[in-house]
VMD Tcl script that builds the backbone (N, CA, C; Angstrom):
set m [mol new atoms 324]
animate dup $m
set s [atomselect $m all]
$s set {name element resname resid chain x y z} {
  {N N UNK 1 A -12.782 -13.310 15.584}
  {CA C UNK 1 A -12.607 -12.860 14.211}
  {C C UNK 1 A -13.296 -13.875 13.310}
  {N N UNK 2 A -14.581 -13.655 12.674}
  {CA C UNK 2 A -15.511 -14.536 12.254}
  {C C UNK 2 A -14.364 -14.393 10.598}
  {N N UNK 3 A -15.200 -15.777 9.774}
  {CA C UNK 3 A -14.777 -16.084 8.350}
  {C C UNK 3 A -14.601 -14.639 7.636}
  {N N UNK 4 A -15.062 -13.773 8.313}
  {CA C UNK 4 A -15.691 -12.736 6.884}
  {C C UNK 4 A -15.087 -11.391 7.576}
  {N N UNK 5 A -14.482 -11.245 8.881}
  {CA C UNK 5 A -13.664 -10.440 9.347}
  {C C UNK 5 A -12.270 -10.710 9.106}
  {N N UNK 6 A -11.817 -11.372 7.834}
  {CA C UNK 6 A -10.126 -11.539 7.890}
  {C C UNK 6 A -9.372 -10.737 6.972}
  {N N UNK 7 A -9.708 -9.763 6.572}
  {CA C UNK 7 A -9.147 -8.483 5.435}
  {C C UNK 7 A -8.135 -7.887 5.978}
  {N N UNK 8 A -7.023 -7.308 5.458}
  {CA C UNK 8 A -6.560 -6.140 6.245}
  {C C UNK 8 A -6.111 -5.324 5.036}
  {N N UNK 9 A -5.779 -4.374 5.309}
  {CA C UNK 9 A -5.177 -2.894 4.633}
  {C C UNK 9 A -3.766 -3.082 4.865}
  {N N UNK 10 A -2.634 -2.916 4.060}
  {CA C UNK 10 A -1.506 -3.046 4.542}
  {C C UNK 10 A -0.665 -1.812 3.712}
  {N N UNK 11 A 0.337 -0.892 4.222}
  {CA C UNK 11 A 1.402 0.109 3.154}
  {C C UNK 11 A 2.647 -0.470 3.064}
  {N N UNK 12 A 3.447 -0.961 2.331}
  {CA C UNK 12 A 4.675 -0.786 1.782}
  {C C UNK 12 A 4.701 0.795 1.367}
  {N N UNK 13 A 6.290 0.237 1.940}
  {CA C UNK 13 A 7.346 1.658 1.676}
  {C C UNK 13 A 8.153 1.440 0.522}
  {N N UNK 14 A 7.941 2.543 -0.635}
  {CA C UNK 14 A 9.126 2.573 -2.160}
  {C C UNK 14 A 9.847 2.827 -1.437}
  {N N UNK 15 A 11.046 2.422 -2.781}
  {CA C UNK 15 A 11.986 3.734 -2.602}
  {C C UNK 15 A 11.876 4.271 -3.078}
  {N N UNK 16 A 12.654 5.452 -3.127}
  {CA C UNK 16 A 12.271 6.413 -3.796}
  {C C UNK 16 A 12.517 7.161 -5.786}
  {N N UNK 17 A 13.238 5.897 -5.662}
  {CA C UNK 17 A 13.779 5.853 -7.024}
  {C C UNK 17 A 12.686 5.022 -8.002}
  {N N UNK 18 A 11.127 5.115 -7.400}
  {CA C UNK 18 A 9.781 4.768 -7.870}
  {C C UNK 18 A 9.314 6.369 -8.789}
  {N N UNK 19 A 10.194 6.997 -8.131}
  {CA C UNK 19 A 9.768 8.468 -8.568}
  {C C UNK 19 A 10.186 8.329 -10.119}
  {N N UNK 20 A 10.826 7.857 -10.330}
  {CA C UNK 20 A 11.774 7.969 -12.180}
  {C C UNK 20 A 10.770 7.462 -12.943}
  {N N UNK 21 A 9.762 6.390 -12.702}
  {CA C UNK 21 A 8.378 5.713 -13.333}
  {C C UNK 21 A 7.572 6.782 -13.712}
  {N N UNK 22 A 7.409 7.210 -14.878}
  {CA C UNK 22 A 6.571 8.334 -15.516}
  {C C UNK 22 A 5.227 8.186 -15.102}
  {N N UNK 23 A 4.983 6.750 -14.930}
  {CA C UNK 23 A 3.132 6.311 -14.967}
  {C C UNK 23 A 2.644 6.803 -12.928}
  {N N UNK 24 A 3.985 6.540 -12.448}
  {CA C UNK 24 A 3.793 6.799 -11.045}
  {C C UNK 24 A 3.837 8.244 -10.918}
  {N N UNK 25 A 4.544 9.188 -11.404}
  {CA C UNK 25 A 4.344 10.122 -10.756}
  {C C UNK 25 A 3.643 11.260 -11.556}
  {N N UNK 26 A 2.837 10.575 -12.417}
  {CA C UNK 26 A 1.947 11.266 -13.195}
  {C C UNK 26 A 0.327 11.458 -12.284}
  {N N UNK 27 A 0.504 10.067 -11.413}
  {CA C UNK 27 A -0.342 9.629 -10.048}
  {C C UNK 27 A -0.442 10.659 -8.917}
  {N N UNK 28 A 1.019 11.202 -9.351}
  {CA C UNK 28 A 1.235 12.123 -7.860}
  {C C UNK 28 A 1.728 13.304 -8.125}
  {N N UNK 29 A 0.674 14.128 -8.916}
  {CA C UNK 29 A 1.233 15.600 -9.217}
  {C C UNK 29 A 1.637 16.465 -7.741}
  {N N UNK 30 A 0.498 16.149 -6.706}
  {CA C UNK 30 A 0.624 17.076 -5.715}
  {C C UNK 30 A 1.853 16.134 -4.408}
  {N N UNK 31 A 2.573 15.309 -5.160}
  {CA C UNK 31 A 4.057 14.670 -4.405}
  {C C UNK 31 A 4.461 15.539 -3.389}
  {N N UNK 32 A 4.944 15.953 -2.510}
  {CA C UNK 32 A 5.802 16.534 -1.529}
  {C C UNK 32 A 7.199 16.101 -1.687}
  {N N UNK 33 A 8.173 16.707 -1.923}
  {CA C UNK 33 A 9.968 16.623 -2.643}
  {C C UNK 33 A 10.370 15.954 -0.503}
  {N N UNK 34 A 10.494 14.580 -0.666}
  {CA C UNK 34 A 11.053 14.087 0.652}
  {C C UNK 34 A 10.088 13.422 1.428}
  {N N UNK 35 A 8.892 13.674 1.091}
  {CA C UNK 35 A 7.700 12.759 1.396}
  {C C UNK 35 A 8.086 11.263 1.157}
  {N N UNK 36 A 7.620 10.023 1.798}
  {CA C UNK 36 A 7.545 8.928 1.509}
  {C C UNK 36 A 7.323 8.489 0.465}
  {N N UNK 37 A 7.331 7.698 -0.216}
  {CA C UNK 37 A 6.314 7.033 -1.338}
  {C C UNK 37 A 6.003 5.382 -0.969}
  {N N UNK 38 A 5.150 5.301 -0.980}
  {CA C UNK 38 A 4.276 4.215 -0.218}
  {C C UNK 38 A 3.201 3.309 -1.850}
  {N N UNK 39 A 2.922 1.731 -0.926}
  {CA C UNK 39 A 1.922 1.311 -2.048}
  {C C UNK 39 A 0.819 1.007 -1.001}
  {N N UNK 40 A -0.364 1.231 -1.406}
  {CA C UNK 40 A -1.378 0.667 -0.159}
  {C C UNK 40 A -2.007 -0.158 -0.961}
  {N N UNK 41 A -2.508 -1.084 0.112}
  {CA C UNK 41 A -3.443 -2.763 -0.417}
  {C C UNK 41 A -4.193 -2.991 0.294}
  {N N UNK 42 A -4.731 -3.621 -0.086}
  {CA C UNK 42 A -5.741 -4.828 1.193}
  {C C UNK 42 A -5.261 -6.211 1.066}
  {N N UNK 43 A -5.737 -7.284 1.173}
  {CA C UNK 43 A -5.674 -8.250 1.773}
  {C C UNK 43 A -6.528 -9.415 2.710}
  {N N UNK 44 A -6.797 -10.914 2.360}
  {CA C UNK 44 A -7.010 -11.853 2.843}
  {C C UNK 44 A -6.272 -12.314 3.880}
  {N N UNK 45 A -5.101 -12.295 3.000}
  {CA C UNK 45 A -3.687 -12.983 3.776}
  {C C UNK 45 A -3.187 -11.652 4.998}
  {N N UNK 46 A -2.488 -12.508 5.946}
  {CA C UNK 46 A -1.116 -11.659 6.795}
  {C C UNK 46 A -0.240 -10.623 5.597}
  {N N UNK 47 A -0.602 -9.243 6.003}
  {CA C UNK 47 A 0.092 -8.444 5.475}
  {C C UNK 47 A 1.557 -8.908 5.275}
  {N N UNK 48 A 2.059 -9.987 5.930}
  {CA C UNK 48 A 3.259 -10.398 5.926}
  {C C UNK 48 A 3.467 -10.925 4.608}
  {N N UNK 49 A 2.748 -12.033 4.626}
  {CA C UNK 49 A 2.900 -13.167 3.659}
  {C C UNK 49 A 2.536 -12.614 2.089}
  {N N UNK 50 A 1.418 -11.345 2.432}
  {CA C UNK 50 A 1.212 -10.961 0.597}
  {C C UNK 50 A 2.675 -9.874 0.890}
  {N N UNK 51 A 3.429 -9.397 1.205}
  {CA C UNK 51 A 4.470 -8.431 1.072}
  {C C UNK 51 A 5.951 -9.241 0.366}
  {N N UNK 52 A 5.783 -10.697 1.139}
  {CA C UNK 52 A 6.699 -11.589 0.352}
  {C C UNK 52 A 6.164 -12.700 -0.676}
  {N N UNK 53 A 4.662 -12.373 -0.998}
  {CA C UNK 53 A 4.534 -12.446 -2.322}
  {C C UNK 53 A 4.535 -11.883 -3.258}
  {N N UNK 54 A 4.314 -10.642 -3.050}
  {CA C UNK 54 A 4.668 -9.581 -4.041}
  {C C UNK 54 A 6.268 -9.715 -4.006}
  {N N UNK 55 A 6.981 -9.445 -3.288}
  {CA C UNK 55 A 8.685 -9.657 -3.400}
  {C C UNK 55 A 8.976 -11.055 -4.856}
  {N N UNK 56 A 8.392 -11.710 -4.370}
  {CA C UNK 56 A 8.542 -12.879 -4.660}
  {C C UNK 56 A 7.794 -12.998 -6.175}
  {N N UNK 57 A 7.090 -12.003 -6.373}
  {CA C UNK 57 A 6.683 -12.254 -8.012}
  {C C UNK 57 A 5.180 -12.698 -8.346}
  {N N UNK 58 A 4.784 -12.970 -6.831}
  {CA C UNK 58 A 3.655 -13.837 -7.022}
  {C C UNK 58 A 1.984 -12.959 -6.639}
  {N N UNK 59 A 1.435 -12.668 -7.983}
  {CA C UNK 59 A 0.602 -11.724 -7.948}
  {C C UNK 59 A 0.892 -10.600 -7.153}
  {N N UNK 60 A 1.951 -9.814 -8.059}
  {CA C UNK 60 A 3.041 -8.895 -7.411}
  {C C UNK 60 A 2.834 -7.588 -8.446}
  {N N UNK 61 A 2.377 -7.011 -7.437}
  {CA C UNK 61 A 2.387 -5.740 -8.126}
  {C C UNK 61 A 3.601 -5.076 -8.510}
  {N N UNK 62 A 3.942 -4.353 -9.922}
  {CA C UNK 62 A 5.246 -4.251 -10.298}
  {C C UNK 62 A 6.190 -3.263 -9.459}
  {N N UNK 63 A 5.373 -2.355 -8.832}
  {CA C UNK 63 A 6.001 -1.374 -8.249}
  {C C UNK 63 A 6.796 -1.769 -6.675}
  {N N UNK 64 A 6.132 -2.857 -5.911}
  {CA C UNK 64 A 6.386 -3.021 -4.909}
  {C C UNK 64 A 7.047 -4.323 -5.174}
  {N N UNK 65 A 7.360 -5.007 -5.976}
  {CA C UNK 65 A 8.086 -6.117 -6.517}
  {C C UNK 65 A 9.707 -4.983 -6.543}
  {N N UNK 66 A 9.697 -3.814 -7.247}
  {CA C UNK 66 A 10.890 -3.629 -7.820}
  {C C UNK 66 A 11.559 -2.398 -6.753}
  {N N UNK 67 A 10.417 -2.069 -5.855}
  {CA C UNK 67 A 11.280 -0.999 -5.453}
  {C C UNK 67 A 10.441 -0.922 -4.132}
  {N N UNK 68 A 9.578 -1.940 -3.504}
  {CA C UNK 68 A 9.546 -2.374 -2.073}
  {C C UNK 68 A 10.566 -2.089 -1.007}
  {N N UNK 69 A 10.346 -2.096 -0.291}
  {CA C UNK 69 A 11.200 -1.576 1.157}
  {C C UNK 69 A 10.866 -2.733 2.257}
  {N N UNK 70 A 9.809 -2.210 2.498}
  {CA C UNK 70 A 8.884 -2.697 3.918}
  {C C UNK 70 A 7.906 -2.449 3.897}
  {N N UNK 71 A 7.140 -3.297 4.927}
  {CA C UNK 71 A 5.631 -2.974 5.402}
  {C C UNK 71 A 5.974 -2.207 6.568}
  {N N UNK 72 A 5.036 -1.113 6.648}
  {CA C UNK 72 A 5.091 0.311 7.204}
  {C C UNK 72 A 3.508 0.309 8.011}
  {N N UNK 73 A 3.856 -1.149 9.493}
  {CA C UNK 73 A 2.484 -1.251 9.953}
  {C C UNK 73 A 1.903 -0.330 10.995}
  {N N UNK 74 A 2.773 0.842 11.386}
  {CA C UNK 74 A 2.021 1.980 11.874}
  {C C UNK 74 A 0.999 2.673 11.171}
  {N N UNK 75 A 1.386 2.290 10.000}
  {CA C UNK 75 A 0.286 3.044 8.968}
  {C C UNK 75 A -1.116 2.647 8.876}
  {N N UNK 76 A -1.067 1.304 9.438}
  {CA C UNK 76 A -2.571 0.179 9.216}
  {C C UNK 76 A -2.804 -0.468 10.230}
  {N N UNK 77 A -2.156 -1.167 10.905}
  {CA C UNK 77 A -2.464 -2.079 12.039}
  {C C UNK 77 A -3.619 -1.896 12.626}
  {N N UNK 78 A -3.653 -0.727 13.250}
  {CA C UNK 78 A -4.965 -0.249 14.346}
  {C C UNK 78 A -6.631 -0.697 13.538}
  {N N UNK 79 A -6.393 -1.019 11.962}
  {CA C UNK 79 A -7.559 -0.846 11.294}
  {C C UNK 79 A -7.936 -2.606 11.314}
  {N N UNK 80 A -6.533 -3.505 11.443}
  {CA C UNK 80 A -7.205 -4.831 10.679}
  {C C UNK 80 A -7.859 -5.403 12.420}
  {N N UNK 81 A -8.153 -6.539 11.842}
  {CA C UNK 81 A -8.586 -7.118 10.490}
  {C C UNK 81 A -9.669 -6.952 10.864}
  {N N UNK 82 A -10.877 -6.459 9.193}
  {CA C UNK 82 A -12.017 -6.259 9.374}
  {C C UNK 82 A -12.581 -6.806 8.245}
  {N N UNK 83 A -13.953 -6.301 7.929}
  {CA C UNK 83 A -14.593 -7.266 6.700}
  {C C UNK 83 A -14.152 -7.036 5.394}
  {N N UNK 84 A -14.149 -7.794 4.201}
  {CA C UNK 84 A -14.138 -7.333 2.776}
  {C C UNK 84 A -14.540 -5.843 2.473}
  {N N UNK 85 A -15.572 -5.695 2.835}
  {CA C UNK 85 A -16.130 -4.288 2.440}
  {C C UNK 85 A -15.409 -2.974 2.459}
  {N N UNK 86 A -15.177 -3.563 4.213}
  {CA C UNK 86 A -14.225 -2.436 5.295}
  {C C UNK 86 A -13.091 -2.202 4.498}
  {N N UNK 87 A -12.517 -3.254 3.994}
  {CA C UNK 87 A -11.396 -3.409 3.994}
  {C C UNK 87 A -10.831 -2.282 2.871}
  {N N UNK 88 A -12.014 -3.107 1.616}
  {CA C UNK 88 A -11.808 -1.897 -0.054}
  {C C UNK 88 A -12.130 -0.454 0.098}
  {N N UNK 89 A -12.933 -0.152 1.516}
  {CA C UNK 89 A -13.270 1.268 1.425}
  {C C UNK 89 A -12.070 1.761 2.449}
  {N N UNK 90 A -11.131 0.971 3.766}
  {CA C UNK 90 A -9.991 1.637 4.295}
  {C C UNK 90 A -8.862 1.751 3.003}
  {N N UNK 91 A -8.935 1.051 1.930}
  {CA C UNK 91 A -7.784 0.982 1.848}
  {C C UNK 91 A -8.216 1.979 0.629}
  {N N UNK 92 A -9.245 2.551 0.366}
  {CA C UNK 92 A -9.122 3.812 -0.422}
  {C C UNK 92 A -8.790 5.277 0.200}
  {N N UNK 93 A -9.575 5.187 1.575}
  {CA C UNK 93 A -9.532 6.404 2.293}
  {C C UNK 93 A -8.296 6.388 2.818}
  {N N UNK 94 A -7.581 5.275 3.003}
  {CA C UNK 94 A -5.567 5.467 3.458}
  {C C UNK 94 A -4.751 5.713 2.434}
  {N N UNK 95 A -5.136 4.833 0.930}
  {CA C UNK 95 A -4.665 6.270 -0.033}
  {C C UNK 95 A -4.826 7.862 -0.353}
  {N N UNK 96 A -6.088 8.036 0.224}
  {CA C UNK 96 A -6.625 9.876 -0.446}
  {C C UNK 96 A -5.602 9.997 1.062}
  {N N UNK 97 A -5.817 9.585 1.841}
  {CA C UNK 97 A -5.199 10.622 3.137}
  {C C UNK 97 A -3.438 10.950 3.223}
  {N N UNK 98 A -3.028 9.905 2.710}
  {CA C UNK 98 A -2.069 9.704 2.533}
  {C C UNK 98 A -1.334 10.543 1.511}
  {N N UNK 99 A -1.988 10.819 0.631}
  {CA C UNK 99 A -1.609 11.307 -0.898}
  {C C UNK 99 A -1.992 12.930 -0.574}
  {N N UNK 100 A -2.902 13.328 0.173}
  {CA C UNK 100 A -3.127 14.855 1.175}
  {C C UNK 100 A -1.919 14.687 2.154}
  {N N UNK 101 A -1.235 14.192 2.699}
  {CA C UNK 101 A -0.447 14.522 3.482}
  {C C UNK 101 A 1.109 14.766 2.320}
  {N N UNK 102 A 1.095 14.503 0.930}
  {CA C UNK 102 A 2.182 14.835 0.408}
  {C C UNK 102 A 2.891 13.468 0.098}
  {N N UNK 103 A 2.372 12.501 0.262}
  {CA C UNK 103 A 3.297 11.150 -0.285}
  {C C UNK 103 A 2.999 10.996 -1.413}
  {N N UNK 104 A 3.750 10.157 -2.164}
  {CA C UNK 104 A 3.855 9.688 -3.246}
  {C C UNK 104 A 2.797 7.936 -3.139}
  {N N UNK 105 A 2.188 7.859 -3.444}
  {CA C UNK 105 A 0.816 6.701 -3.546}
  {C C UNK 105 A 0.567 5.963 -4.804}
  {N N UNK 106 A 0.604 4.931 -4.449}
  {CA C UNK 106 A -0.105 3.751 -5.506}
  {C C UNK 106 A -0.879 2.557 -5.084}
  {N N UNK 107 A -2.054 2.589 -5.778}
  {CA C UNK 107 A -2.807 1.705 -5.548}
  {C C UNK 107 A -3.383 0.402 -6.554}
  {N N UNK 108 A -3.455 -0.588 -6.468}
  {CA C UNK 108 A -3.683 -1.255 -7.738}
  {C C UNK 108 A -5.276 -1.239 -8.011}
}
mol reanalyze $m
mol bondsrecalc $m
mol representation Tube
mol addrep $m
């Protein structure tokens, strides 16, 4: 895993009480009622360590700061770790796919 292969894609799981956020589910007209609601990212760091920085406040996105669950690594694993590039274009195409299967999605 060279310098420039260390990216990964990672999903946290909302809860679902992310749904009450007007700005979120204005995101997700085509929602599915029982579908997940998920945040997808990328990443330098161990999907671990940015999941308890975001917990933690620290360049924390508000949604997964307040209504985080878990990292949901069936969703990504198989993809890391790959380059920067890889990384901003998986972690767009695991939101559209995701958001077609009926979840509730946010991306920063």
């Amino acid at each position: 895993m060279g310098k420039r292969n260390h990216y990964s894609v990672y999903v946290v799981e909302l809860s679902r009480e992310v749904l009450h956020e007007g700005k979120f589910k204005k995101c997700n007209p085509n929602y599915q009622a029982g579908k997940p609601c998920v945040y997808v990212g990328m990443t330098g760091l161990d999907p671990d360590v940015r999941f308890d920085k975001h917990k933690a406040g620290i360049q924390a996105n508000r949604y997964v700061k307040q209504y985080g669950l878990r990292l949901w690594p069936d969703l990504y694993e198989a993809y890391n770790p790959m380059s920067y590039e890889s990384a901003r274009d998986k972690e767009v195409e695991l939101g559209i796919d995701l958001r077609e299967s009926g979840f509730g999605v946010w991306q920063a």
